[in-house]
C-alpha positions as CSV (number, residue, x, y, z in Angstrom):
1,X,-17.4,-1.7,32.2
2,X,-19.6,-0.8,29.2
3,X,-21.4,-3.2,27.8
4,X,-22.0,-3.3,24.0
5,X,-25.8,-3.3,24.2
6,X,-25.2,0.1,26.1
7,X,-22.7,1.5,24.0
8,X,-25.0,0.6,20.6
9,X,-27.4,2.5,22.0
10,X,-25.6,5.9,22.7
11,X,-23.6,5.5,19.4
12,X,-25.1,4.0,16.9
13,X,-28.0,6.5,14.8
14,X,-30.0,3.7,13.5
15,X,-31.3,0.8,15.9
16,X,-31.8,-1.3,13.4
17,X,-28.1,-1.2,12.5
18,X,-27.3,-2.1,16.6
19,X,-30.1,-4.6,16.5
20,X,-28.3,-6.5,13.5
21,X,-24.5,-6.2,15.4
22,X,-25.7,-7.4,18.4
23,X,-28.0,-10.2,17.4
24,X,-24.6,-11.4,15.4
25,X,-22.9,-11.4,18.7
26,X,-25.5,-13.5,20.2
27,X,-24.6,-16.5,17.5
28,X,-20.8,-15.5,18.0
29,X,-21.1,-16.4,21.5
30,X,-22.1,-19.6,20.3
31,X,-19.6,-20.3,17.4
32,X,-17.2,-19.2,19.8
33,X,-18.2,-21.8,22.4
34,X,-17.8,-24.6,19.8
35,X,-14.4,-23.4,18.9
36,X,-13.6,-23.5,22.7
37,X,-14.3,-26.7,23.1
38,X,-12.7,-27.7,20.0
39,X,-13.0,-31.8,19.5
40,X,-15.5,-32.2,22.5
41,X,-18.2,-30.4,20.6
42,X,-17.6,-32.7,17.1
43,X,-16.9,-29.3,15.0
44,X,-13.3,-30.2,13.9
45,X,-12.3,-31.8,10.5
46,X,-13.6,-31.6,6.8
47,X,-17.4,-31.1,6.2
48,X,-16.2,-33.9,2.9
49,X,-17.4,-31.1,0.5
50,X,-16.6,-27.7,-1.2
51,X,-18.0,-24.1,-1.4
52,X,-18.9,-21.8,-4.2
53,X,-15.4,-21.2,-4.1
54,X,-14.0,-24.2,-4.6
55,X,-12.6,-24.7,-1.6
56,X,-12.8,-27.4,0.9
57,X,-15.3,-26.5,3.6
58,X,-14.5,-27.6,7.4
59,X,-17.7,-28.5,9.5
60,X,-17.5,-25.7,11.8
61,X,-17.5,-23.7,8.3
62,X,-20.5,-25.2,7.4
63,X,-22.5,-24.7,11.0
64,X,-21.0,-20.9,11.5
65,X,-22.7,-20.5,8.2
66,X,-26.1,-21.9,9.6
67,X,-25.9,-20.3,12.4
68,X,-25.6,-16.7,11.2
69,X,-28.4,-17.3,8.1
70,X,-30.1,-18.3,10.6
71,X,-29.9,-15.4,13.1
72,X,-30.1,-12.9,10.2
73,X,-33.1,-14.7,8.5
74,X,-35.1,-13.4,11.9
75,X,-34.6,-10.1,11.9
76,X,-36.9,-8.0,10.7
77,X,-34.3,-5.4,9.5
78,X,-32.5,-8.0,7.4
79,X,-33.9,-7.7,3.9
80,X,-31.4,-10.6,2.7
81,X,-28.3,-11.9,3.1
82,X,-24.8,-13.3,0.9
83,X,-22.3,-15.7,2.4
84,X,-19.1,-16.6,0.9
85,X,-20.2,-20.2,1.5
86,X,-22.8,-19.9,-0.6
87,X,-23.5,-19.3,-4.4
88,X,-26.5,-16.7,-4.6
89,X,-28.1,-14.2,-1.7
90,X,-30.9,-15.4,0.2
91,X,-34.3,-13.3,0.9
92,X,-35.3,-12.7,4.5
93,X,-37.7,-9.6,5.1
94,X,-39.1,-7.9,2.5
95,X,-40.2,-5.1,4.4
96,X,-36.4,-4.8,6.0
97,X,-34.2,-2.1,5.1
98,X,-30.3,-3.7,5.0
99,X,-28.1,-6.3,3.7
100,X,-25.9,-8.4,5.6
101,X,-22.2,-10.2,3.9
102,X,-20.1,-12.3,6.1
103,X,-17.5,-14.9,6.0
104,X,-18.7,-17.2,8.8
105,X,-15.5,-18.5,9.3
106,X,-12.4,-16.8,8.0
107,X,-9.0,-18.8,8.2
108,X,-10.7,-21.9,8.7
109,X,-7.8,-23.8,7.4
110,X,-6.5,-23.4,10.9
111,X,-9.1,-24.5,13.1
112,X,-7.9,-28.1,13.6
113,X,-4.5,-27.0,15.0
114,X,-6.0,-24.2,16.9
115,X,-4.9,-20.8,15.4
116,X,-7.0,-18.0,15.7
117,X,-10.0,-17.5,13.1
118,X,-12.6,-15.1,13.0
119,X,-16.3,-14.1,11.3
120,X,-16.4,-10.8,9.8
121,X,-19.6,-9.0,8.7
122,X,-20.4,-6.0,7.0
123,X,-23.9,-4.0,6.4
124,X,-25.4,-2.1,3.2
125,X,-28.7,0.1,3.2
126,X,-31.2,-2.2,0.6
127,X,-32.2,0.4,-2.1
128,X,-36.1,1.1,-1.7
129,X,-37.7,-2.1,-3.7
130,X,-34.7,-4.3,-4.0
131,X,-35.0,-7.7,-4.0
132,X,-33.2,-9.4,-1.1
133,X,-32.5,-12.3,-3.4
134,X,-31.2,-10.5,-6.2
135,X,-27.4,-10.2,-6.7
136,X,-27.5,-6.7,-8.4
137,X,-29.2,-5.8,-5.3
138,X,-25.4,-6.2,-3.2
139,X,-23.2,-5.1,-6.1
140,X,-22.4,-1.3,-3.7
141,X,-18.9,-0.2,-3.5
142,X,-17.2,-0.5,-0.1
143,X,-17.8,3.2,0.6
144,X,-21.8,2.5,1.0
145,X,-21.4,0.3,3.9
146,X,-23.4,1.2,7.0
147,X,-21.4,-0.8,9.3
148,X,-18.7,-3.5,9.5
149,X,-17.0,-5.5,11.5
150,X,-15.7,-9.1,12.5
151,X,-15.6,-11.5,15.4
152,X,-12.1,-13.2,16.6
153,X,-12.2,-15.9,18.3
154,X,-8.5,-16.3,20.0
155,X,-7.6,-17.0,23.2
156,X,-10.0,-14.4,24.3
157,X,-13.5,-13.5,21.8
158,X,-13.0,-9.9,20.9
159,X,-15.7,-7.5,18.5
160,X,-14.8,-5.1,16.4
161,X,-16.9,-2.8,14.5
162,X,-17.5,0.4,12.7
163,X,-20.3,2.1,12.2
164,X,-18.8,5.0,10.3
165,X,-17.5,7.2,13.1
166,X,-13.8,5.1,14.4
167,X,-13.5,1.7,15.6
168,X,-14.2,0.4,18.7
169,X,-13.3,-3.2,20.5
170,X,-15.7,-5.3,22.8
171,X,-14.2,-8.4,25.1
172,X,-16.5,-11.4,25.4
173,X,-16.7,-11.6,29.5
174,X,-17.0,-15.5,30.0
175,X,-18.6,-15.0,33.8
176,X,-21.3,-12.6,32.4
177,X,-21.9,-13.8,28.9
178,X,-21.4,-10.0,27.6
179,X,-19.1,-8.1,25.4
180,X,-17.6,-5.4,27.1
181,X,-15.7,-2.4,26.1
182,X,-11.8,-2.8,25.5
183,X,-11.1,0.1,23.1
184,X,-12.7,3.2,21.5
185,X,-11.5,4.7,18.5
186,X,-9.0,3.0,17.8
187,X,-6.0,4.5,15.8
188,X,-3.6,2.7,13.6
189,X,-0.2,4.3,13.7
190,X,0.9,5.7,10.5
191,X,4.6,3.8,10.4
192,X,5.4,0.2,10.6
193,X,8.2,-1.6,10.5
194,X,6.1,-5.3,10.6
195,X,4.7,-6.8,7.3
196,X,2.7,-9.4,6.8
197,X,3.0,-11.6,3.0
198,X,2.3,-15.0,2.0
199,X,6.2,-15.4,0.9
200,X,5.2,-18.7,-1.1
201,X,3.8,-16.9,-4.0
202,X,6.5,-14.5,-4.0
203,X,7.1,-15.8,-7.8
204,X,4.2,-15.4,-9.0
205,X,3.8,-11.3,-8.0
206,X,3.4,-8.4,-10.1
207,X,7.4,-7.3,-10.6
208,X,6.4,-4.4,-8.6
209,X,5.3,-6.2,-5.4
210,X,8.3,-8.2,-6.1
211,X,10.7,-5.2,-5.9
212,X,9.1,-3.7,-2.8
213,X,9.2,-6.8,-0.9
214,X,12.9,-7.1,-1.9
215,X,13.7,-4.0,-0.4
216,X,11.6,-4.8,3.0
217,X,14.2,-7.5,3.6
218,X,16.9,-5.7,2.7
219,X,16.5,-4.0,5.9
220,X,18.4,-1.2,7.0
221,X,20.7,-1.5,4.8
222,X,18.4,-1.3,1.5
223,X,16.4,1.8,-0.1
224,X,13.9,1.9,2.7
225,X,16.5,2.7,5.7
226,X,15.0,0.1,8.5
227,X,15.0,-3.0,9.6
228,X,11.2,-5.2,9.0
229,X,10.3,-7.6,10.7
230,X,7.5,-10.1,9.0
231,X,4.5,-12.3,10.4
232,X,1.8,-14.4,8.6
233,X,-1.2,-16.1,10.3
234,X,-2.8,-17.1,7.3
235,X,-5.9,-16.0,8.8
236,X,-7.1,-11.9,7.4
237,X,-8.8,-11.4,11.0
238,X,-5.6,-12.4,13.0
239,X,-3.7,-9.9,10.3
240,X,-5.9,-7.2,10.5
241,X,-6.5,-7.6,14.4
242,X,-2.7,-7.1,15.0
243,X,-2.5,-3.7,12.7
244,X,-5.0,-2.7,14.4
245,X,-3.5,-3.3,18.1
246,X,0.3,-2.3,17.2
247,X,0.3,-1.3,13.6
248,X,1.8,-3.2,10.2
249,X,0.9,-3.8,6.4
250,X,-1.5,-6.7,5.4
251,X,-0.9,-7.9,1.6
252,X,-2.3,-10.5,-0.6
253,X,-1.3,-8.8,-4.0
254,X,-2.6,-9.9,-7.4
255,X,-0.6,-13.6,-8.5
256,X,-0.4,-15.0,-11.8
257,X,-1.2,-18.2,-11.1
258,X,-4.5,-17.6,-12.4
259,X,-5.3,-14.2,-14.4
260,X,-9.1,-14.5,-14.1
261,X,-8.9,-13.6,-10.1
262,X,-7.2,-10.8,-9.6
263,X,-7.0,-11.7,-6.2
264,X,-7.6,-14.4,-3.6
265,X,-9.6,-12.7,-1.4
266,X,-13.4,-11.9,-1.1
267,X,-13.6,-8.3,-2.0
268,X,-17.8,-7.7,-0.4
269,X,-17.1,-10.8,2.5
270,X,-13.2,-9.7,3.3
271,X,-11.7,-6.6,1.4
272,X,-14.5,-4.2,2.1
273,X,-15.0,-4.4,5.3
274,X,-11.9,-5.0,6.2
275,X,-11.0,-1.6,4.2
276,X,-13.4,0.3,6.5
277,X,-12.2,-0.7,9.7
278,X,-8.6,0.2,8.9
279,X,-9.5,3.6,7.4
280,X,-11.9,4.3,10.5
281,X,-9.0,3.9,12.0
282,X,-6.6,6.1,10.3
283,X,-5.2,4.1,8.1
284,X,-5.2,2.6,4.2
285,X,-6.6,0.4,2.1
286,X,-5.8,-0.3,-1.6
287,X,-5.3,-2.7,-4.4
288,X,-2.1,-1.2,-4.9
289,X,-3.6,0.7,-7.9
290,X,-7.1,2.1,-6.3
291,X,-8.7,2.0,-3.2
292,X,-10.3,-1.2,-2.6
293,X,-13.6,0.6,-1.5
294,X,-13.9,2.2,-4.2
295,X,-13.8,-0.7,-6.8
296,X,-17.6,-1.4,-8.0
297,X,-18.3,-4.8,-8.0
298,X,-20.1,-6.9,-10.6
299,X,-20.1,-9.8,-8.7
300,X,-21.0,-10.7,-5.5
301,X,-18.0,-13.3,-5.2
302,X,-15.6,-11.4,-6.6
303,X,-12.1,-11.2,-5.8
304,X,-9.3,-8.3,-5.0
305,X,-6.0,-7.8,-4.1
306,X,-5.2,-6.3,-1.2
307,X,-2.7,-3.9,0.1
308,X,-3.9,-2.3,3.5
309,X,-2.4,-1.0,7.4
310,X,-0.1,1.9,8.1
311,X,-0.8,4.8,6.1
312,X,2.8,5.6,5.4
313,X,3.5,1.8,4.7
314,X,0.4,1.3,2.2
315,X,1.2,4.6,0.2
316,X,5.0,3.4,0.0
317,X,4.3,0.0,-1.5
318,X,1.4,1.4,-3.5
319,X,4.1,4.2,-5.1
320,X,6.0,1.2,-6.6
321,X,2.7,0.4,-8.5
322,X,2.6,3.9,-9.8
């Protein structure tokens, strides 16, 4: 068994980048106790407050968050950091030379009934001078991340990360406290016949999402000639995690509920990193009009529709866009 330490150390160029992954780990381990022992350890229900994105925070939201700004405050290679729990960056080492994003806790609407959630990271080189605190200093496209990766806490803690050369996926071993290898470069398959959708917005889609999720269900009877089957989790780690292991298409399309976000998810805590994991390993990522990393961002909490998973799949629904 490899452990991660080990493998960070043949694979990864800069130290400082393995440094950052696995001193995340190390406060993973912890989250992920808490989660394991659910309402023993006090961390379930509401925090009785919001974010920065106006959403209801649950306490284990609010002490992942801690946690991590915490662990990344102490590292020297940490020049600042941006949560999406948080309004502005925070400074940590001046003389460091990387950022660090993360969504503590992603899908955290389902901690209390015990459905798999997950932190996911990602890593940018700090331009030479560049003020931890600064937003400008984080507004990179997806394509200039260093490294990414999340966390999933399920009925087993897996890692999985990138650090620009495929994916690989590390098994939290409960008797030894480590992560140990489970995968390397890992491949997506390039067809799909699952799909994953949030079907209760379905009338509030572009009419192009609309018509090529009409003609997923039609099976194969309709246009596209097979049968789909489709899953939601409501949790973008559990989604991504299962196209990664077996393959599918993630979507959480543009809604016109309200036209100021063009999405609902995070595009530098969720799309981004997200995007280079699934195109480390082979397959797509898009907005269904451009590829998500290569959107520049001019805010730091700004949003993005996503359309990402099987190659074949993603360029199929993104053709009904064109």
């Amino acid at each position: 068994m490899q452990r991660l330490r080990t493998f960070l150390d043949n694979h990864c160029k800069d130290s400082d980048v393995a440094n950052i992954i696995e001193g995340l780990t190390v406060t993973c381990k912890d989250i992920s106790h808490r989660l394991h022992l659910g309402a023993l350890a006090g961390v379930l229900g509401s925090a009785g407050q919001e974010n920065v994105q106006g959403e209801s925070q649950k306490l284990l939201d609010v002490i992942s968050n801690d946690l991590i700004k915490e662990c990344l405050a102490a590292m020297p290679a940490v020049r600042g950091l941006a949560s999406e729990e948080e309004p502005d960056p925070v400074a940590c080492n001046p003389e460091g030379d990387y950022l660090v994003l993360f969504d503590p806790l992603d899908g955290s609407s389902n901690i209390d009934v015990n459905v798999t959630v997950g932190t996911i990271f990602s890593v940018l080189k700090a331009a030479p001078g560049a003020d931890g605190g600064d937003e400008a200093t984080y507004l990179q496209a997806g394509n200039k991340q260093v490294a990414a990766g999340y966390v999933l806490y399920g009925p087993s803690t897996l890692l999985v990360f990138s650090t620009g050369e495929g994916v690989h996926s590390f098994t939290l071993d409960p008797r030894i406290g480590e992560f140990v290898l489970q995968r390397d470069n890992i491949q997506v398959p390039a067809e799909t016949q699952e799909f994953a959708i949030n079907m209760s917005n379905q009338r509030f889609w572009l009419p192009q999402m609309q018509n090529y999720v009409a003609d997923l269900l039609q099976g194969e009877e309709g246009p596209l000639g097979k049968r789909y089957n489709m899953r939601w989790i409501a949790s973008m780690v559990a989604e991504i995690h299962r196209i990664l292991t077996r393959g599918g298409i993630f979507m959480y399309p543009f809604d016109n509920r309200d036209p100021s976000k063009p999405g609902k998810l995070r595009l530098m805590y969720e799309g981004n990193p997200m995007s280079m994991l699934i195109e480390q390993a082979g397959g797509k990522a898009s907005t269904a009009f451009e590829d998500i990393m290569d959107v520049a961002p001019d805010a730091i909490h700004q949003r993005v529709s996503v359309v990402m998973g099987s190659a074949d799949e993603v360029e199929k629904a993104c053709s009904y866009h064109k």
